[in-house]
N, C-alpha and C positions, 0 to 999 in steps of 0.2 A: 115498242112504245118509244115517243122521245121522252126522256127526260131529262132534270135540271135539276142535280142534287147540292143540296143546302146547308156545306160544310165540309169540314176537309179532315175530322179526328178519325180516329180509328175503324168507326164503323164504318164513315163513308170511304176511307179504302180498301175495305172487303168487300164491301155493299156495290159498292160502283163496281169495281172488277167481275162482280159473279154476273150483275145484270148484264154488261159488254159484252162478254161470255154466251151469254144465252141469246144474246142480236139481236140486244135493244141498242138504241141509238143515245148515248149519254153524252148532250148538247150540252152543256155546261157545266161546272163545279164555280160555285159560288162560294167564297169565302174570304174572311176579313186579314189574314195569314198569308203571304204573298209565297212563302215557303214551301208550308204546307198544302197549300191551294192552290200552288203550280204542280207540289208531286203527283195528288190525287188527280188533279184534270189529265195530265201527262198520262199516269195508268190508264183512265177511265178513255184517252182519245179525244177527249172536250176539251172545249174552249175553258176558260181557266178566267172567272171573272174576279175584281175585288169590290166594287160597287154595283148595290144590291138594284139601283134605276139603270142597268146595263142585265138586266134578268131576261132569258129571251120570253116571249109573251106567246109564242106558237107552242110549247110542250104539252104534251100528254099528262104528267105528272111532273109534279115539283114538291121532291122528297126530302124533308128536313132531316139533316143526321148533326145534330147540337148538342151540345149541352143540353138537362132539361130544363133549366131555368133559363134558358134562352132559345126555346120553342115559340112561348108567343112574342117575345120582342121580333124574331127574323119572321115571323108568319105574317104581324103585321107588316113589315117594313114592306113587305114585296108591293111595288109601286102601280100595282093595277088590280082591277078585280077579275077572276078566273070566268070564263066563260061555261056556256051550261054543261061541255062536256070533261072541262080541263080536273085536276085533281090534285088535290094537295093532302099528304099523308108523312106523318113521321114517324122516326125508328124509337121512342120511347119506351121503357117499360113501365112506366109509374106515370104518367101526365094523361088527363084524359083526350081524347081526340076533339071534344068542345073548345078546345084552346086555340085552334083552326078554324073554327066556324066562320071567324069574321071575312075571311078569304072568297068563299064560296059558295054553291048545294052540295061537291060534294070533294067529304074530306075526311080520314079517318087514318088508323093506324098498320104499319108496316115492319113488325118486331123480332129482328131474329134474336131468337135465345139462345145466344152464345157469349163466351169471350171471348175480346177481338184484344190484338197487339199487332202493330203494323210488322214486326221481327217475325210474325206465325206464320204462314199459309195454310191456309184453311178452304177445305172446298165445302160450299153448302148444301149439299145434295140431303145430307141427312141432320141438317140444322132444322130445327122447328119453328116456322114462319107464322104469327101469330095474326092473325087478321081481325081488324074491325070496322067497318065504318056507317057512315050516316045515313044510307040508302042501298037498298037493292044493287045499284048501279055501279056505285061506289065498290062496293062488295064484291061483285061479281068480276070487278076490273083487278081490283088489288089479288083475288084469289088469284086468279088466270096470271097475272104476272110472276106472284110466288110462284106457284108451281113450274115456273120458267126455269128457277132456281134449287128448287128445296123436294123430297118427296112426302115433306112433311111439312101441312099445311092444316092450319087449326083457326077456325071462329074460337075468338077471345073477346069477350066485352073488356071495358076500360076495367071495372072491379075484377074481374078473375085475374086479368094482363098483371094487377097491381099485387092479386096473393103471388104471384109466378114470380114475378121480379123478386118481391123480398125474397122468397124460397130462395133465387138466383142467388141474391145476393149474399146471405150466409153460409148457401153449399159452396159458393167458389171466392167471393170475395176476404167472409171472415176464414176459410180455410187455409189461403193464401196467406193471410199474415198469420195465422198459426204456424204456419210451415216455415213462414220467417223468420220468426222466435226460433223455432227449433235448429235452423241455419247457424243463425248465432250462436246458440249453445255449442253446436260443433264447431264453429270458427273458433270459439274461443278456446273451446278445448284442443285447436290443433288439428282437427279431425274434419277430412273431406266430405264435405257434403251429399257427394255419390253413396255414402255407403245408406243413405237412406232408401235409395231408391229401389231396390228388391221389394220393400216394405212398402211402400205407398203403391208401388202397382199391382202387392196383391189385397192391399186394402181399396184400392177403389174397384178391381173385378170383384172381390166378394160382395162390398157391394151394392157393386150395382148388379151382382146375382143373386143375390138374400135379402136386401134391401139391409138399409144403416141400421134398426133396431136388433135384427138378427146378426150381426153383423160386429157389435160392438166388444168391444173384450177390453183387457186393461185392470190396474189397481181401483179404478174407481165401480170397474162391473164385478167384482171381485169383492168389493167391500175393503180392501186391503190395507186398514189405516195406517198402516205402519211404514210402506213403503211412499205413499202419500205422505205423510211427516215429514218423511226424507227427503223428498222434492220438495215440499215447501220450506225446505230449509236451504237448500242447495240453491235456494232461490228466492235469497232473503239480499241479495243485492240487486236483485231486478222485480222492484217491486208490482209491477205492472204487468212483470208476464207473472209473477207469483199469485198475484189476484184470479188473473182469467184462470190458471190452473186450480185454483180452490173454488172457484165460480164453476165451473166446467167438473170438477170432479164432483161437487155437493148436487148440481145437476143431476147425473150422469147416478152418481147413488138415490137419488129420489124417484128415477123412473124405475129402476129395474129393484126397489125393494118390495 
């Protein structure tokens, strides 16, 4: 396929590279960022625009990778209207593909479930490509390109796409700054950060081979209020992570009593 992707953040430089990859033709990267929208075009092989009435009008697909509050600002902006076989789809997890409509017939979504960091490389063979869109046609085109990419390739309406993302978003996003917190405790303490890592790797294989409920252990699945005390004391000048620990432990005691 040609296409013409519509953004230059993280996603579009995983996103762009995997599609290249797989011998599509990626004609342009559009983007307000002279910076960033020269690196990504440079990966992806494309022309590197920064005014959106310079969009080329012959693509295949014209794939938004934005912010999501600025999905339908560039959706509309694009300076012409798509023809009956052109397509417009974006990488959101939470925005419905309605937000497109005014472009075209046909427009829908294009979602890998992962996290992206331009610092990672990441291959998406076994990323899960979430697809949706407004017709048959639409549908049948965005699969067949996933699967150029991914070997895992899922019908998502907008509502499911939206429970996934939140899921996303608290198994990696709030875990992330959990892990943050706990960075700092050892920074502060003098203490290298590495020595966590034995421990978070075999917490995430157990699991994600037991699933997180079986999985859990600790002073809070323990009932153990005593050593609990102790961290909320130990953590009485950081008020902020002291909370999310007595939030997270009173949790954590209410499922498994």
């Amino acid at each position: 396929m040609k296409i013409c992707i519509l953004g230059s953040g993280n996603v579009a430089h995983h996103i762009g590279k995997a599609l290249l990859n797989a011998g599509h033709n990626i004609v342009q990267v559009y983007s307000r960022n002279k910076v960033t929208g020269k690196a990504v075009a440079k990966r992806c092989k494309a022309e590197a625009i920064y005014d959106i009435s310079k969009l080329n009008t012959k693509a295949d697909l014209y794939l938004i990778a934005v912010s999501d509050n600025a999905i339908e600002t560039v959706s509309k902006s694009i300076p012409f209207k798509l023809s009956k076989k052109q397509i417009i789809a974006h990488t959101a997890g939470s925005i419905s593909i309605n937000s497109l409509q005014a472009n075209g017939a046909h427009f829908g979504s294009f979602y890998p479930l992962q996290t992206f960091s331009k610092a990672r490389r990441l291959s998406f063979d076994k990323i899960p490509m979430c697809i949706y869109a407004s017709d048959d046609y639409t549908t049948k085109k965005l699969t067949k390109l996933a699967k150029t990419i991914s070997t895992d390739v899922r019908k998502v309406d907008d509502d499911t796409r939206k429970e996934i993302h939140l899921s996303a978003v608290i198994a990696c996003n709030f875990l992330t700054h959990l892990l943050a917190e706990a960075e700092s405790i050892l920074s502060d303490a003098h203490v290298d950060k590495s020595i966590l890592t034995p421990l978070l790797q075999e917490t995430m294989a157990k699991t994600i081979a037991q699933g997180a409920s079986n999985a859990q252990t600790g002073p809070a699945r323990r009932g153990d209020t005593k050593v609990i005390k102790s961290h909320l004391d130990m953590l009485s000048d950081r008020p902020a992570t002291q909370k999310l620990y007595k939030q997270l432990s009173a949790a954590i005691k209410k499922k498994y009593s």
